[in-house]
C-alpha positions in Angstrom: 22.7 -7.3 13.2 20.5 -4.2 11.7 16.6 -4.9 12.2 14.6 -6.3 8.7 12.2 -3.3 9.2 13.2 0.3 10.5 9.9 2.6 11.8 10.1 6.2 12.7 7.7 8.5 13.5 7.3 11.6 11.8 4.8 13.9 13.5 1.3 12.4 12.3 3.0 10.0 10.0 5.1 6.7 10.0 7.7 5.7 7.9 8.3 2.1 7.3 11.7 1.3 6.0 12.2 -2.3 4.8 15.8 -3.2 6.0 17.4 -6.6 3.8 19.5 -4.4 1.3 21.6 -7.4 0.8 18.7 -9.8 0.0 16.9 -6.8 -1.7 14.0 -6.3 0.5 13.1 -9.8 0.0 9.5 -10.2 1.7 10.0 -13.7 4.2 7.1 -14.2 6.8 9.2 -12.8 9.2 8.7 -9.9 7.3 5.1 -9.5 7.4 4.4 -10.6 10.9 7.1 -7.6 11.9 5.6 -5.1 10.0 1.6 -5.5 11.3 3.1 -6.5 14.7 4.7 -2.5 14.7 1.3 -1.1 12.5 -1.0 -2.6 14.3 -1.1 -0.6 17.4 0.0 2.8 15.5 -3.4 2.2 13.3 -5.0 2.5 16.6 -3.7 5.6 17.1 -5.7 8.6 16.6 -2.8 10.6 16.3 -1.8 8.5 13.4 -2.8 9.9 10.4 -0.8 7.7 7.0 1.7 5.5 6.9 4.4 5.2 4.4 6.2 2.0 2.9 9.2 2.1 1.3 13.0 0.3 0.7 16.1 1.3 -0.4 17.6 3.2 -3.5 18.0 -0.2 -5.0 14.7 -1.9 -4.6 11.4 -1.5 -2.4 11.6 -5.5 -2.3 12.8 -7.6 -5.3 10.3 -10.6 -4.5 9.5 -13.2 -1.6 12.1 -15.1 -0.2 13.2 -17.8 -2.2 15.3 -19.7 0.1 12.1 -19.9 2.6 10.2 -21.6 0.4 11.7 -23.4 -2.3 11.7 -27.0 -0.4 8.7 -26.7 0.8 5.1 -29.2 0.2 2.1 -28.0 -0.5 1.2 -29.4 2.8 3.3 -27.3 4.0 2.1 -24.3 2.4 -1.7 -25.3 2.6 -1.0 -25.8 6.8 0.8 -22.7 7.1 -1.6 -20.4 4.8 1.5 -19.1 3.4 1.0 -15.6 2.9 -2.0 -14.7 5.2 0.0 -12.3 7.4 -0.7 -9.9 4.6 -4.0 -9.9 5.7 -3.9 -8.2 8.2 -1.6 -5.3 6.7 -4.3 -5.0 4.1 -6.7 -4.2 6.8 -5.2 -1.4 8.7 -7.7 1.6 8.2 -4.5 4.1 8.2 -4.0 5.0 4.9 -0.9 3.9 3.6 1.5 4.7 0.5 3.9 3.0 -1.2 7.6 5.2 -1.5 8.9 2.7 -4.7 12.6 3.3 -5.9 14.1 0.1 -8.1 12.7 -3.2 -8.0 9.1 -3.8 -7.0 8.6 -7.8 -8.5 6.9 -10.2 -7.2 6.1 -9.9 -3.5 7.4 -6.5 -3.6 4.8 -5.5 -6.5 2.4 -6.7 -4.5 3.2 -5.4 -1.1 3.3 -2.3 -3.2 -0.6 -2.9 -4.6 -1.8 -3.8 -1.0 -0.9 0.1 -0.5 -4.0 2.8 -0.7 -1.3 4.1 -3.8 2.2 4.4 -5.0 4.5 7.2 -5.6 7.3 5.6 -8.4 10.8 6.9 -8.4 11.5 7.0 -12.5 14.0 4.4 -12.4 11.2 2.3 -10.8 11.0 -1.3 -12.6 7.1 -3.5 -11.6 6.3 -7.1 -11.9 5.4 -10.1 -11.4 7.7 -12.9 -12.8 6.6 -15.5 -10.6 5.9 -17.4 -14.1 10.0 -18.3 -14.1 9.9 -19.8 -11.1 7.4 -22.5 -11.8 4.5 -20.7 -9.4 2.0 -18.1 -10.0 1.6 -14.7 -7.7 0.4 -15.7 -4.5 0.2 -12.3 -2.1 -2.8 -11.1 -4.7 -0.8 -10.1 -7.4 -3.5 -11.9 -10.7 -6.5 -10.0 -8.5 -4.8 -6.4 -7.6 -3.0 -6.0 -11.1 -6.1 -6.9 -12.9 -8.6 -4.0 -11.1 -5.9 -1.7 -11.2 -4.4 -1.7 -15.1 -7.1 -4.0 -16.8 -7.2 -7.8 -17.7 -5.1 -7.5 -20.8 -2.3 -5.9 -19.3 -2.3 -7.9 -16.5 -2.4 -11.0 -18.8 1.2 -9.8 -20.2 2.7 -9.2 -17.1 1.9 -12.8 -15.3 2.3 -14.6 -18.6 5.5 -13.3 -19.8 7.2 -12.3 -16.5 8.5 -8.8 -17.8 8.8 -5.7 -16.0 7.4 -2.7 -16.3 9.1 0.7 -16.1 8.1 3.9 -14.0 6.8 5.6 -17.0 4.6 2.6 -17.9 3.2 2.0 -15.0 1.9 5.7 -14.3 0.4 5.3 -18.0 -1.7 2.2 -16.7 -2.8 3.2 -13.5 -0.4 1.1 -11.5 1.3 4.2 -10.0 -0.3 7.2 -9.2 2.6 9.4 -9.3 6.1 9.3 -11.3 9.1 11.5 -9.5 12.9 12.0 -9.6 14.3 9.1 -7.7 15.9 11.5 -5.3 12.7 12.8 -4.2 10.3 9.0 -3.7 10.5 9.2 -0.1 10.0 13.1 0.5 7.2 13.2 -2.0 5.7 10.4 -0.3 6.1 12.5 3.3 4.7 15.2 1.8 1.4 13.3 0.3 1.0 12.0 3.9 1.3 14.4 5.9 -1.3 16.3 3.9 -3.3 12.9 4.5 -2.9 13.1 8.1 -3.8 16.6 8.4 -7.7 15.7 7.9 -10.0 13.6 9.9 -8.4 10.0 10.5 -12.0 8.4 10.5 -13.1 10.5 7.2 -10.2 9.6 5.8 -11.0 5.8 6.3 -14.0 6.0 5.2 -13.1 7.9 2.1 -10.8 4.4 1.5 -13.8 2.2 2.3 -16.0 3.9 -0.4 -13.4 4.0 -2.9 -12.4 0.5 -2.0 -16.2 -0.8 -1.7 -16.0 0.6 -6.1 -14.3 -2.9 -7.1 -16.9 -5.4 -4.9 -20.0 -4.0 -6.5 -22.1 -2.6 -9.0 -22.1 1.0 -9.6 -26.0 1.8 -8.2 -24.6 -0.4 -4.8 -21.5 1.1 -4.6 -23.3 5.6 -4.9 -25.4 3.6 -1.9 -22.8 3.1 -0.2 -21.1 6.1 -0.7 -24.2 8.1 -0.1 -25.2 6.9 3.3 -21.4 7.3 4.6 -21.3 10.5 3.4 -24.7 11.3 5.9 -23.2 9.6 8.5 -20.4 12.0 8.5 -22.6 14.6 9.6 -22.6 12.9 13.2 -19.3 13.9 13.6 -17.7 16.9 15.1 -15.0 17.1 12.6 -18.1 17.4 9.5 -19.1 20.7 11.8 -15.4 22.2 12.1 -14.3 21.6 8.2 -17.2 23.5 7.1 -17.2 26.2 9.7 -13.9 26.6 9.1 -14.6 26.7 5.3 -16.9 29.5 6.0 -14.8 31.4 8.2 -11.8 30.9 5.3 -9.3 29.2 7.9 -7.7 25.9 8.4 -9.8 23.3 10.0 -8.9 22.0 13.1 -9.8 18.2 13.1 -9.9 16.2 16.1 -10.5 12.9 14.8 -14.7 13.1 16.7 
């Protein structure tokens, strides 16, 4: 029996393969707690530098698993905090991008939002029909869709359950970039090793300020930004990219 999540190392970078072709990618619990269980210790890794998240040809996952939750109580779901492994995916400071070819609904969408960004194959198809089933998005979908493509957009997509396509998407800010299918994944690569080639604590913090933009105001959020920038400047790898600037070479980062 073939693993629900396939990892390989690539240099700097990881590639994160879900594995359930047959159940397309369906996200189960099992799911989540296997993927930050194999993260986890990687995003301690200073040799780490991006992660990158992606399916099959057919669909980077088609939703959360049905079958594990359609008989359950809200007891049940209440006592298990359904969902709250994602937590702790979300909060890996290793940047992390989402390789999307076919379906991304549901689950899938959002696994696909909980990512720094997305790289869409052009037969890519997003949503959140969630609606059909009776339930509303539960992994963050109503709060991640909203900052990312705006409240009435978001509106359409959980109220009517339809999907959008590659092109779409890329239009409303869902996806960053649109590519042939063929070339998701090595696009994807390619944006992370570039990632991983720079400062692994610079290049968290460059999240955290850009993440810190949706909790506050603007004059909070250049505050923010401000004084991490000057705390940069205690570190040996602020030193190195502008001596190297000077010097016209590549910078040598060391992750100090």
């Amino acid at each position: 029996m073939s693993d629900i999540i396939e990892v390989e190392r690539q240099g700097a970078v990881v590639l994160l393969r879900l594995n359930r072709p047959e159940q397309l990618n369906a996200l189960s619990p099992e799911t989540g707690r296997r993927i930050v269980e194999e993260l986890t210790p990687l995003d301690r890794d200073p040799e780490i530098g991006c992660f990158v998240i992606t399916g099959n040809e057919r669909a980077f996952a088609a939703g959360a698993d049905i079958k594990v939750m359609a008989e359950k109580s809200y007891m049940d779901m209440a006592a298990e905090d359904f969902f709250s492994e994602w937590d702790a995916f979300v909060n890996l400071r290793t940047p992390k991008i989402a390789a999307v070819n076919g379906f991304a609904l549901g689950g899938g969408c959002e696994l696909a939002m909980m990512c720094d960004f997305i790289i869409a194959g052009e037969g890519a198809k997003f949503g959140q029909p969630e609606i059909k089933l009776g339930v509303i998005a539960g992994m963050g979908g109503s709060q991640r869709m909203t900052k990312l493509i705006g409240r009435a957009k978001s509106m359409d997509m959980h109220l009517t359950g339809r999907m959008m396509d590659a092109a779409e998407a890329e239009r409303s800010g869902l996806v960053a970039r649109v590519v042939s299918d063929d070339s998701v994944v090595s696009t994807a690569l390619e944006a992370a090793q570039t990632i991983a080639g720079y400062s692994k604590p610079v290049a968290a913090l460059a999240r955290d300020a850009v993440n810190r933009a949706d909790e506050v105001s603007l004059g909070e959020g250049l505050l923010f930004e401000r004084r991490v920038f000057h705390s940069l400047f205690a570190t040996e790898d602020q030193k190195e990219g502008m001596q190297a600037f000077i010097e016209k070479r590549k910078a040598n980062f060391k992750g100090r």
